[in-house]
NUDOFI-23935 format. One record per residue (C-alpha): x, y, z; residue in one letter; residue number from 1. Coordinates in pm, whole numbers, plus 50000, padded with zeros to 5 digits. Layout:
# NUDOFI-23935
+-------+-------+-------+---+-----+
|    c1 |    c2 |    c3 | r |   k |
+-------+-------+-------+---+-----+
|     X |     Y |     Z | a | NUM |
...
+-------+-------+-------+---+-----+
//
This chain:
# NUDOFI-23935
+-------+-------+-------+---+-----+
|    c1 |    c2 |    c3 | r |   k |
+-------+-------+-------+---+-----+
| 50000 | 50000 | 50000 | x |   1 |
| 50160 | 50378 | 49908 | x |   2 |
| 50106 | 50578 | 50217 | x |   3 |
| 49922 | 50860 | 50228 | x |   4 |
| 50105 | 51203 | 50350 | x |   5 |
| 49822 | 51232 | 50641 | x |   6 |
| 49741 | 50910 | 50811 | x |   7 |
| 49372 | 50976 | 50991 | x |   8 |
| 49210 | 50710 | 51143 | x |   9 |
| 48900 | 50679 | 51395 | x |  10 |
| 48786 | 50369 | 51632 | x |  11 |
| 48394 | 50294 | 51737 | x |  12 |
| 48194 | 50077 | 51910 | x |  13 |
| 48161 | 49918 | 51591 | x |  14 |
| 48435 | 49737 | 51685 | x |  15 |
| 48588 | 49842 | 51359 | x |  16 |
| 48925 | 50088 | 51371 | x |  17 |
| 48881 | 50311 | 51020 | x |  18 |
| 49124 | 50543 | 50749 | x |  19 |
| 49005 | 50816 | 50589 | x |  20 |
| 49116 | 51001 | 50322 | x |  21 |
| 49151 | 51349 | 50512 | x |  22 |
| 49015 | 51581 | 50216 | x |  23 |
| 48752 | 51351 | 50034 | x |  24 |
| 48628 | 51191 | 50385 | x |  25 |
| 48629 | 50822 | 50161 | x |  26 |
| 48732 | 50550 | 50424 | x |  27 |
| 48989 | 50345 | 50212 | x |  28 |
| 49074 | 50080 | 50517 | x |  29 |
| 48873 | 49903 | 50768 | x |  30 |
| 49063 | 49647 | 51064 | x |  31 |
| 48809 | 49485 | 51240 | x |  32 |
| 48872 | 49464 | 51608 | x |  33 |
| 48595 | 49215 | 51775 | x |  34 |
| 48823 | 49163 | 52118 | x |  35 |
| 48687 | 49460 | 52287 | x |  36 |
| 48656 | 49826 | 52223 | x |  37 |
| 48886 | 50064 | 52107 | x |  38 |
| 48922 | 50321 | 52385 | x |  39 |
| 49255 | 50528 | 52259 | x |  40 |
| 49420 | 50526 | 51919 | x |  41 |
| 49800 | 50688 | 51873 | x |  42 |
| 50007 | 50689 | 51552 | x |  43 |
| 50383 | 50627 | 51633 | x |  44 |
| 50621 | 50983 | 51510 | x |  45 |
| 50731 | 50751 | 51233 | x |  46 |
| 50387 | 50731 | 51071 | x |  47 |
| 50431 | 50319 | 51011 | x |  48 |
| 50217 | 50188 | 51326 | x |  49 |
| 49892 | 50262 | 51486 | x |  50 |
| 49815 | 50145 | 51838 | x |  51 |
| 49499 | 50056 | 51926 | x |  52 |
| 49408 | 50078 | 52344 | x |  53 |
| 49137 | 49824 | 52405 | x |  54 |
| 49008 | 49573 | 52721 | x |  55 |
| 49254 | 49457 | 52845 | x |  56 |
| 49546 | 49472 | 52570 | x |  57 |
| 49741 | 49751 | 52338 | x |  58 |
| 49754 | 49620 | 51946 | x |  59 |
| 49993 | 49762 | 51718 | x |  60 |
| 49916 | 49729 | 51348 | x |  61 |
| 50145 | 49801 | 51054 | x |  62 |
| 49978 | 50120 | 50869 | x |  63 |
| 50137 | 50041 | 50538 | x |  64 |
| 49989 | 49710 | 50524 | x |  65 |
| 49696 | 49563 | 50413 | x |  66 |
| 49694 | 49308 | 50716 | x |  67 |
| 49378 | 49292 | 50922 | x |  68 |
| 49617 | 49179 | 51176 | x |  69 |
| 49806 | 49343 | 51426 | x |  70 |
| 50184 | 49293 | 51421 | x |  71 |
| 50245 | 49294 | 51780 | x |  72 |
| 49985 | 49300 | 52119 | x |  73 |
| 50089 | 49458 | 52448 | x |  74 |
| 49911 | 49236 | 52735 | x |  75 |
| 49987 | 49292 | 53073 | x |  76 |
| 49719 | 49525 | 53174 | x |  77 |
| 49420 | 49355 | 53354 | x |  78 |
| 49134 | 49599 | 53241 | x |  79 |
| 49077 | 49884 | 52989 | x |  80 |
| 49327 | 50063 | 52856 | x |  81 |
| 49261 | 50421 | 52851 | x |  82 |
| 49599 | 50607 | 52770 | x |  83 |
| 49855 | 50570 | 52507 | x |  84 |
| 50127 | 50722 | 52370 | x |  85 |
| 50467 | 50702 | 52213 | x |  86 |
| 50781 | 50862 | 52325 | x |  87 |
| 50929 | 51096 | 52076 | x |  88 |
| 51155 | 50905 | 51888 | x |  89 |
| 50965 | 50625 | 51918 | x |  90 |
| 51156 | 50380 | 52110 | x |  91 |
| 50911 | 50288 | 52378 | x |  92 |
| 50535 | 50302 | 52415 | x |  93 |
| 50362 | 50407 | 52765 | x |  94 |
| 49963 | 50325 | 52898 | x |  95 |
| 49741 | 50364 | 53157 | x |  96 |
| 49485 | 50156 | 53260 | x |  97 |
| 49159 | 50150 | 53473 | x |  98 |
| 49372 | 49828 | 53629 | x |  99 |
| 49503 | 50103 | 53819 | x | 100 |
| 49867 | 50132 | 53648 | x | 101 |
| 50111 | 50349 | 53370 | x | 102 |
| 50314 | 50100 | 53218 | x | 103 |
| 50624 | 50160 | 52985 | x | 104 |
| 50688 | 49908 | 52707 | x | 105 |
| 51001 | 49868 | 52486 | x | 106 |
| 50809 | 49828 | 52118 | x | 107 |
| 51054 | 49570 | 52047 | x | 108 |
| 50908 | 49367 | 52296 | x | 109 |
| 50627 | 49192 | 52413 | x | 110 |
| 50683 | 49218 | 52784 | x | 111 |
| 50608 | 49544 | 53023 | x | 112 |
| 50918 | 49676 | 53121 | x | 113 |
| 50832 | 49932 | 53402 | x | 114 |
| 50499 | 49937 | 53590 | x | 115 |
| 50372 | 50250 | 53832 | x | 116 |
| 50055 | 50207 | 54110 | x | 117 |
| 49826 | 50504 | 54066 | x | 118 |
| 49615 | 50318 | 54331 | x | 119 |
| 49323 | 50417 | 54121 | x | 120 |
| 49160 | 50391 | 53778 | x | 121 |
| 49388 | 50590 | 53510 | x | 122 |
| 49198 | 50765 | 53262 | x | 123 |
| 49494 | 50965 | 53121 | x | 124 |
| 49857 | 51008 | 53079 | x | 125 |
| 50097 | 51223 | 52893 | x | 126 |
| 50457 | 51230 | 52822 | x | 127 |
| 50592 | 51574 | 52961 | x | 128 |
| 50834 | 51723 | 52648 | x | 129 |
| 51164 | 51680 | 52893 | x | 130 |
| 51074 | 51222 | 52745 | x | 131 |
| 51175 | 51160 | 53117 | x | 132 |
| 50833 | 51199 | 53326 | x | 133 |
| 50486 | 51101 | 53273 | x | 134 |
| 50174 | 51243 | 53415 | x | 135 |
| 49926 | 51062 | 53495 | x | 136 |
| 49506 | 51164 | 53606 | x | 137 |
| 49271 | 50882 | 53789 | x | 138 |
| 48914 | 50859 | 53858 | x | 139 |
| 48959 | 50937 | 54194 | x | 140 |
| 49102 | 51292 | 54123 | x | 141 |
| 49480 | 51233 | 54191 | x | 142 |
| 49740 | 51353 | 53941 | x | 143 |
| 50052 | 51212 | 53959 | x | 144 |
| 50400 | 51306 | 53785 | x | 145 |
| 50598 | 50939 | 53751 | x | 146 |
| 51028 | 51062 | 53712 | x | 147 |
| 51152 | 50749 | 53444 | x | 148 |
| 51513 | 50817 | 53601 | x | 149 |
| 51427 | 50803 | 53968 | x | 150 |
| 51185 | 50527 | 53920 | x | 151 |
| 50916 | 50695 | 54098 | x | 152 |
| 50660 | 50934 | 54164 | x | 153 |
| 50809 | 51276 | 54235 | x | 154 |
| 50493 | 51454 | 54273 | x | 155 |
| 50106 | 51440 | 54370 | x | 156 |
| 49803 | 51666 | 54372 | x | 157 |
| 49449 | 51676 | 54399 | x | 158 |
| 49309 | 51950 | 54228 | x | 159 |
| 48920 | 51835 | 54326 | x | 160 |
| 48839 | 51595 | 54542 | x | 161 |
| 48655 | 51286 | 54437 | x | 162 |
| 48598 | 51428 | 54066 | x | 163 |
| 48775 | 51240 | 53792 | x | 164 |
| 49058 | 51375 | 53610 | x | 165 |
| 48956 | 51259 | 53235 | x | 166 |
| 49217 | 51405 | 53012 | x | 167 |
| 49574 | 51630 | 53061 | x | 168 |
| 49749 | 51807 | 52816 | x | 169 |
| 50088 | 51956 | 52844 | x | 170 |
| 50233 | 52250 | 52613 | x | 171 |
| 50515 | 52152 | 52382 | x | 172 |
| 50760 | 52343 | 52571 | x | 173 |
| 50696 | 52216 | 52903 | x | 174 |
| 50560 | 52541 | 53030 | x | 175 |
| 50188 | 52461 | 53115 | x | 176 |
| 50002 | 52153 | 53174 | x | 177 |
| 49544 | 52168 | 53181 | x | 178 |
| 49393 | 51902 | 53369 | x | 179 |
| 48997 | 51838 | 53288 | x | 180 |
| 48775 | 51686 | 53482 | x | 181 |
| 48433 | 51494 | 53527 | x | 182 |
| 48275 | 51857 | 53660 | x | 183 |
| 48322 | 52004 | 53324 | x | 184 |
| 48649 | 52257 | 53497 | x | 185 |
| 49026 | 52283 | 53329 | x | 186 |
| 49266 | 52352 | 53605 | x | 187 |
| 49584 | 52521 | 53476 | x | 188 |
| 49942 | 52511 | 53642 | x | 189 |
| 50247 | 52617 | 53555 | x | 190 |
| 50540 | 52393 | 53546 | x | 191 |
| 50811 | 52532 | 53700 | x | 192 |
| 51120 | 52313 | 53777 | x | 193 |
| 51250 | 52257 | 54107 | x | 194 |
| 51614 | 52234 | 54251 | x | 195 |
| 51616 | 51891 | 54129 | x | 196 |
| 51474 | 51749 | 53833 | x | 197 |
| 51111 | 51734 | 54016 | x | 198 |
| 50858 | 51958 | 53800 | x | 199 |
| 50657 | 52160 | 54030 | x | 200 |
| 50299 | 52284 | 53944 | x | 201 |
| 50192 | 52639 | 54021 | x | 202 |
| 49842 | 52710 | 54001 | x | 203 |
| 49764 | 52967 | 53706 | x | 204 |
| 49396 | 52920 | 53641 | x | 205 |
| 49089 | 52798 | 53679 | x | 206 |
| 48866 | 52747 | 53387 | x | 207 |
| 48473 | 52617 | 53419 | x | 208 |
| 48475 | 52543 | 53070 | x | 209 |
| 48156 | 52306 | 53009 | x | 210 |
| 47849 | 52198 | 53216 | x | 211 |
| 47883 | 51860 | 53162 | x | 212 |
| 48196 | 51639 | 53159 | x | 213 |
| 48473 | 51742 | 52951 | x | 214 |
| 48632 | 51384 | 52755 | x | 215 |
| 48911 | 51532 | 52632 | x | 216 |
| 49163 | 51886 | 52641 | x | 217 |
| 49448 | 51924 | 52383 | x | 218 |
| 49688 | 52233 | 52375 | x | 219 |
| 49756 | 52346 | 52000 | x | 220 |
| 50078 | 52219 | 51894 | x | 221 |
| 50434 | 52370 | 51854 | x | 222 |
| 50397 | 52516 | 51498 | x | 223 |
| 50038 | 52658 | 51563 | x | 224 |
| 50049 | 53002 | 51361 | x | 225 |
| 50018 | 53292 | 51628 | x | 226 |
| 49786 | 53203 | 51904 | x | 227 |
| 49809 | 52910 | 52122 | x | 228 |
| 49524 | 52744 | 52238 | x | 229 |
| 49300 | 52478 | 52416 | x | 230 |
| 49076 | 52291 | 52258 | x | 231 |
| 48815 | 52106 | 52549 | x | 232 |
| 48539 | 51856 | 52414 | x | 233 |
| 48237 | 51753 | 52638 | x | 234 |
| 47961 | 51590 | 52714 | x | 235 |
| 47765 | 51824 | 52633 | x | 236 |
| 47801 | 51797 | 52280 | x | 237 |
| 48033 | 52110 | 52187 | x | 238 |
| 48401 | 52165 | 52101 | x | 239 |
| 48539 | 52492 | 52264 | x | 240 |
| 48827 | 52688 | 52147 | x | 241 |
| 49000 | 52870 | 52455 | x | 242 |
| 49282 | 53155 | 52423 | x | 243 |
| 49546 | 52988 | 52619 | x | 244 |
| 49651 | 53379 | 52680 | x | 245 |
| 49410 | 53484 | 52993 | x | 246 |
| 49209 | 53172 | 52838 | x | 247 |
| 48937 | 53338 | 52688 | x | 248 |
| 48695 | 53124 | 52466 | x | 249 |
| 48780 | 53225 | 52114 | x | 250 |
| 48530 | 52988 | 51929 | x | 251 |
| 48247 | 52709 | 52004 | x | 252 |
| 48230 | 52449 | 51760 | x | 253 |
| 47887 | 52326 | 51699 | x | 254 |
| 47763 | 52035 | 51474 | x | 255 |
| 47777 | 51706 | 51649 | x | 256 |
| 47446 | 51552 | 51806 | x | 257 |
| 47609 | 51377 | 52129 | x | 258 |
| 47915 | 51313 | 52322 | x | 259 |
| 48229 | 51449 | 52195 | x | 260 |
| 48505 | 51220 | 52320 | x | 261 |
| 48817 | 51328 | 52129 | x | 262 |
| 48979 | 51553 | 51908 | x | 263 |
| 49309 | 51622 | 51789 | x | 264 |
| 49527 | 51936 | 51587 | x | 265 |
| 49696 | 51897 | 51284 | x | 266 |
| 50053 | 51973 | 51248 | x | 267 |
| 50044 | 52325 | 51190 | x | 268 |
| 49747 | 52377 | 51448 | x | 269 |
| 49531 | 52511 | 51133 | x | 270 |
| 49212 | 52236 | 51206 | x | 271 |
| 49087 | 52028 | 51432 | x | 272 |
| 48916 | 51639 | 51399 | x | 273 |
| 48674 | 51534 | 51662 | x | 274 |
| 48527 | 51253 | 51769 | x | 275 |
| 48173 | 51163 | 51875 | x | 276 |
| 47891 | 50936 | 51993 | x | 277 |
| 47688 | 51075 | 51688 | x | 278 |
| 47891 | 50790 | 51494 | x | 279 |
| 48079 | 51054 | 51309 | x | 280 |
| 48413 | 51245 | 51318 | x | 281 |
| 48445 | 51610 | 51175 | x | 282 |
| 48736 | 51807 | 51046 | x | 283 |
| 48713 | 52213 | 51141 | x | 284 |
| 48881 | 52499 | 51099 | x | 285 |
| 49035 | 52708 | 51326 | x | 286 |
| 49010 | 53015 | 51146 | x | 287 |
| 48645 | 53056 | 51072 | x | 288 |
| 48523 | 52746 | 51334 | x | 289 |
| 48311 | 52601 | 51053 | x | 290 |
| 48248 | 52245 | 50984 | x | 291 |
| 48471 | 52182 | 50666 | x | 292 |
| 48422 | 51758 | 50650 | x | 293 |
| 48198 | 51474 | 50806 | x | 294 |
| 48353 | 51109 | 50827 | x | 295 |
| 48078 | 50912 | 50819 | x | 296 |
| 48083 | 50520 | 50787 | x | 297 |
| 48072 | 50358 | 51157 | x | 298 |
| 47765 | 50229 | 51269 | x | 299 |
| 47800 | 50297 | 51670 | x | 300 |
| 47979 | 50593 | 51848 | x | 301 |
| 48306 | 50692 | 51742 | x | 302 |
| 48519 | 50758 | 52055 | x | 303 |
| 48879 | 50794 | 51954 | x | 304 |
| 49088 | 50940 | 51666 | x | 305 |
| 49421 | 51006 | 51572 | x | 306 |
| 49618 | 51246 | 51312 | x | 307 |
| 49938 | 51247 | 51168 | x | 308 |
| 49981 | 51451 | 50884 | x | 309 |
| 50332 | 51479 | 50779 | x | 310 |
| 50641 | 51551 | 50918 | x | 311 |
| 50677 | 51903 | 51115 | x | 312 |
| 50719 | 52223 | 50870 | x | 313 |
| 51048 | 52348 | 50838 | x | 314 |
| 51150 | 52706 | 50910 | x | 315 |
| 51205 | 52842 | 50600 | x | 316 |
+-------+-------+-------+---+-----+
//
């Protein structure tokens, strides 16, 4: 199969993980996946594998393949995976897990290398930019920074409690990290770094951004033309574009008819795809906030996508 220069895919309760062409919305690849659901899809930095979270095991399948199969499965976790992610140069994969732990795998491997006990369900982790600590968000309201090199956890907070932390994003230089939670708030902290190599969080900002649960926040990437921002998704059914300077909302994005779960930028920060119980996934712009594609083609709520779409601009 030639590979396409942007590599979008979406996952459903379907049980079916799908490809779209990003401009003419035509799927051109269905994998079936009948082992569970798919709860969290990532695309390695190389563009050549897609892993698939799902209940209780992480798949990897080869993107330049025609191979309903996966070419490697991750299975140490002991209930649904909710977090993936890959480290930057792609050497080794880390999860979380409603099982209660963040594991680190070598993608070489089968086996779990390192294991860490949140001591509660983990809805989400991400990879702080430094590649050497992980931050993880549970159901019972605990955030947790994991250091790789000391082994252990360097650093906990409870920004509400009892309230789920669903989904943390961290800006591409480190400088900010927005935790969102089951009562529709983003908390914002900066990340300042201690004597030793222990990030510390000061509180910035606190942001009721929905009335209903908010699935998923994502800070605008590195190469985002002029404004930085926050994108939140929620519950209750809209996609809201924040200022991440005084964090103003800048846009709402209206079109889908339930439960947005997901969403991520491209590249340059330009659009948005989200994901949503309405069975579809929509591409937007960030300029005007309008609706510019549907995916349609899955038959039960979409819940997860992911984007790759080339490698990072140059600075010419």
């Amino acid at each position: 199969m030639t590979q396409p220069s942007v590599i979008l895919a979406t996952a459903s309760y379907d049980h079916t993980i799908r490809f779209w062409e990003a401009k003419s919305g035509r799927c051109y690849r269905t994998i079936q996946y009948p082992d569970s659901q798919v709860n969290r899809l990532e695309i390695t930095p190389d563009k050549r594998y897609l892993a698939a979270a799902g209940n209780p095991h992480i798949r990897l399948f080869d993107i330049n393949s025609s191979s309903p199969q996966p070419v490697m499965s991750y299975d140490s976790h002991t209930n649904n995976v909710m977090a993936v992610g890959f480290q930057c140069d792609g050497k080794w994969m880390y999860s979380g897990s409603e099982d209660g732990t963040v594991k680190i795998w070598d993608l070489r491997a089968p086996g779990c290398q390192r294991e860490y006990e949140s001591r509660g369900a983990v809805n989400t982790v991400v990879l702080h930019p430094n590649q050497i600590e992980l931050i993880s968000g549970d159901q019972n309201g605990n955030i947790r920074v994991w250091d790789l090199t000391a082994n252990s956890c360097s650093c906990e907070l409870v920004p509400e409690v009892d309230t789920a932390v669903r989904s943390l994003t961290v800006m591409w230089d480190g400088s900010l990290v927005v935790a969102a939670n089951n009562h529709g708030t983003c908390y914002v902290w900066r990340l300042l770094k201690g004597n030793q190599t222990m990030t510390n969080f000061e509180p910035l900002h606190k942001l009721q951004a929905h009335n209903g649960y908010i699935l998923k926040c994502l800070i605008s990437p590195k190469f985002c033309d002029l404004h930085r921002y926050l994108a939140t998704v929620s519950s209750d059914h809209t996609v809201k574009i924040w200022n991440v300077d005084g964090f103003t909302l800048e846009k709402t994005l209206i079109g889908h008819q339930c439960w947005v779960w997901d969403c991520v930028f491209s590249v340059d920060g330009a659009y948005l795809i989200t994901a949503s119980f309405d069975t579809t996934a929509k591409l937007w712009s960030m300029t005007s906030g309008e609706e510019i594609k549907t995916y349609q083609g899955h038959h039960k709520a979409t819940v997860c996508c992911a984007l790759h779409d080339g490698v990072e601009p140059s600075l010419s």
